[in-house]
N, C-alpha and C positions, 0 to 999 in steps of 0.2 A: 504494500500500500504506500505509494508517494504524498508524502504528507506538506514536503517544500521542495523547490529547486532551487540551484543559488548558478549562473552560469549567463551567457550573453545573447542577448535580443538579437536575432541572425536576420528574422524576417514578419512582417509585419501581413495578414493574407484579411484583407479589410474589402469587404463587399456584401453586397443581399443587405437585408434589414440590421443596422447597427443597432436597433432598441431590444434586440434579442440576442446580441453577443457579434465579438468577432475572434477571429483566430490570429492566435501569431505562435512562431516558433522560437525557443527558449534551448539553445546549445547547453548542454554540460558534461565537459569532458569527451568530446566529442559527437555525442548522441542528441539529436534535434526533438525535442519534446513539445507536439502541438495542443495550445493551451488555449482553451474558450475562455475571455473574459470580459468587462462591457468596454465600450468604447472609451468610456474616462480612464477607466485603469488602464488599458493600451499607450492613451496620450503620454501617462506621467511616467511609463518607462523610456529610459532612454536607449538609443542602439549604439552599438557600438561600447558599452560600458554594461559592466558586471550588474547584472541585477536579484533579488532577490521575490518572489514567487511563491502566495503561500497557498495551496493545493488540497481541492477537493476532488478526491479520485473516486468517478463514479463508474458504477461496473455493475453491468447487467447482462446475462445468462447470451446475447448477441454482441459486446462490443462491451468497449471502454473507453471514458473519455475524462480528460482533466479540465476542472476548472479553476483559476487561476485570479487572486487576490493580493492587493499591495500592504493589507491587515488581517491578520487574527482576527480585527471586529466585522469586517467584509462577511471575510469567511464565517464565522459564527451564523453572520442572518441569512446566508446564502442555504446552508446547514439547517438552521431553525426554519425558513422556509420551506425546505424538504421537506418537514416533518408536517406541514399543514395538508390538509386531506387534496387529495385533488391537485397537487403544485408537483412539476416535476421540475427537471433542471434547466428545459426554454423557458418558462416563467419564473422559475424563481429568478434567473438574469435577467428577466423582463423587466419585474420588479426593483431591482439594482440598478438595472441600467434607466430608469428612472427615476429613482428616487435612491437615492446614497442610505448608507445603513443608520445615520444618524438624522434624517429626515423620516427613514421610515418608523422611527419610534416614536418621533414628535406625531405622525400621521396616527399610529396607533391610542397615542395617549388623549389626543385629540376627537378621536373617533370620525376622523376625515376622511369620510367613504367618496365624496370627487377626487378627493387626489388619487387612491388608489385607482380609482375609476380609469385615469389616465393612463395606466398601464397598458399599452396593445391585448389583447386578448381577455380584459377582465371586464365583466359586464357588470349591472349594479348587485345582484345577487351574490356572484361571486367575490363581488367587495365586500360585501356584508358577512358570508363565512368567513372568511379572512380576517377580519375586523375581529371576530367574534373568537375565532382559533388564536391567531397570532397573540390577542392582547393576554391570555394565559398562557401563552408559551414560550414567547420570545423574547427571550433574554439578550439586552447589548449593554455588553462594557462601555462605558463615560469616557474611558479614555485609555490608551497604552501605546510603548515605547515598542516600535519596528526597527529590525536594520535596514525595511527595503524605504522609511521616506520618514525615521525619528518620530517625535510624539504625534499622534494619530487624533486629535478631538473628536469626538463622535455625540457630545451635543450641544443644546442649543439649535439655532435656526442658522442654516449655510445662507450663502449668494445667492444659490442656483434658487433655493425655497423663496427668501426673499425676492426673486424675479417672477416665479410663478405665480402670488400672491398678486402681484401686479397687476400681471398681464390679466387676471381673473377678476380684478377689482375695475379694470376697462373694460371686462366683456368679453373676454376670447374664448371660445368655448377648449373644455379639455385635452382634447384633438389636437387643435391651433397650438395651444399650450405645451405640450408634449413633444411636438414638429418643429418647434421654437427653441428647447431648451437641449433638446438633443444632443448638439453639439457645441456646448459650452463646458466650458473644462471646469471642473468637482473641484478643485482646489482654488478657486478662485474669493479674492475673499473681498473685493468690494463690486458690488449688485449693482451699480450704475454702469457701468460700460458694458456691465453683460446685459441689462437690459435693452441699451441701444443698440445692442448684437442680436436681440431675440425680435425685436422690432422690426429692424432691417429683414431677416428672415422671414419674417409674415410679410412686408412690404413687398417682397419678392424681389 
């Protein structure tokens, strides 16, 4: 069972829908390891430089496949989402790849059934189990110390949330919303340029 890699970003294979994961390959020691992760986590590795990789190996009775986190706290809700009824591993990166591990708990504590709603594939019903599973079972750590990117916050309200907020406080429906925020980098810590970014995106 692969539990981390530690080794170098060789190739980046980004296409099809990014709100459900993309693929890149991770060398170590000479063997190329293709790792499912969402699109923000892809961003904040660098190529060409040692990276570290923290791995969910899933393995079912046809195939095996890695998913691939820049935290322990990632990983954990990626993990706790498995266990909700009905979520396999395209949705639970659905889920991550729009909403960060430490927005998804504010969503949870909050009982914010639109914003899950936003997730591709989740309907209002299936927001509602989720809402209802998750809030007894999902545990995230506030905070912890990686090699792959140092101390990790995971809560309070991010950027990304504070632009969502936003663009929903103008009327965009959750669709628009989601198509908009897609491609704004998770580690971004002030919400006004990324909202002139999310704008411009709807603008077309």
């Amino acid at each position: 069972m692969i539990a981390s890699l530690r080794g170098m970003l060789t190739e980046r294979l980004v296409g099809g829908d990014r709100s459900v994961g993309v693929d890149a390959i991770v060398e170590v020691a000479g063997v190329g390891y293709q790792i499912t992760m969402t699109a923000a986590t892809l961003s904040r590795l660098p190529s060409g430089e040692e990276v570290v990789v923290y791995i969910h190996h899933h393995i079912r009775e046809s195939d095996q496949k890695l998913f691939g986190f820049l935290s322990l706290t990632e990983r954990s809700a990626f993990e706790g989402l498995l266990g909700a009824h009905g979520v396999g591993p395209s949705l639970a990166l659905a889920v991550l790849s729009t909403h960060p591990a430490a927005q998804l708990e504010r969503i949870l504590a909050d009982d914010d059934l639109a914003a899950l709603c936003e997730v591709p594939g989740v309907g209002k019903k299936t927001a509602q189990r989720l809402l209802v599973e998750l809030k007894s079972t999902l545990v995230i750590p506030t905070e912890e110390t990686t090699e792959a990117g140092g101390v990790v916050e995971t809560d309070g309200q991010t950027a990304i949330g504070d632009v969502r907020e936003a663009l929903s406080s103008l009327g965009y429906s959750s669709e628009e919303i989601r198509k908009a925020v897609i491609d704004l980098p998770a580690d971004a810590e002030d919400s006004g340029p990324l909202l002139k970014q999310a704008l411009r995106t709807l603008a077309g």
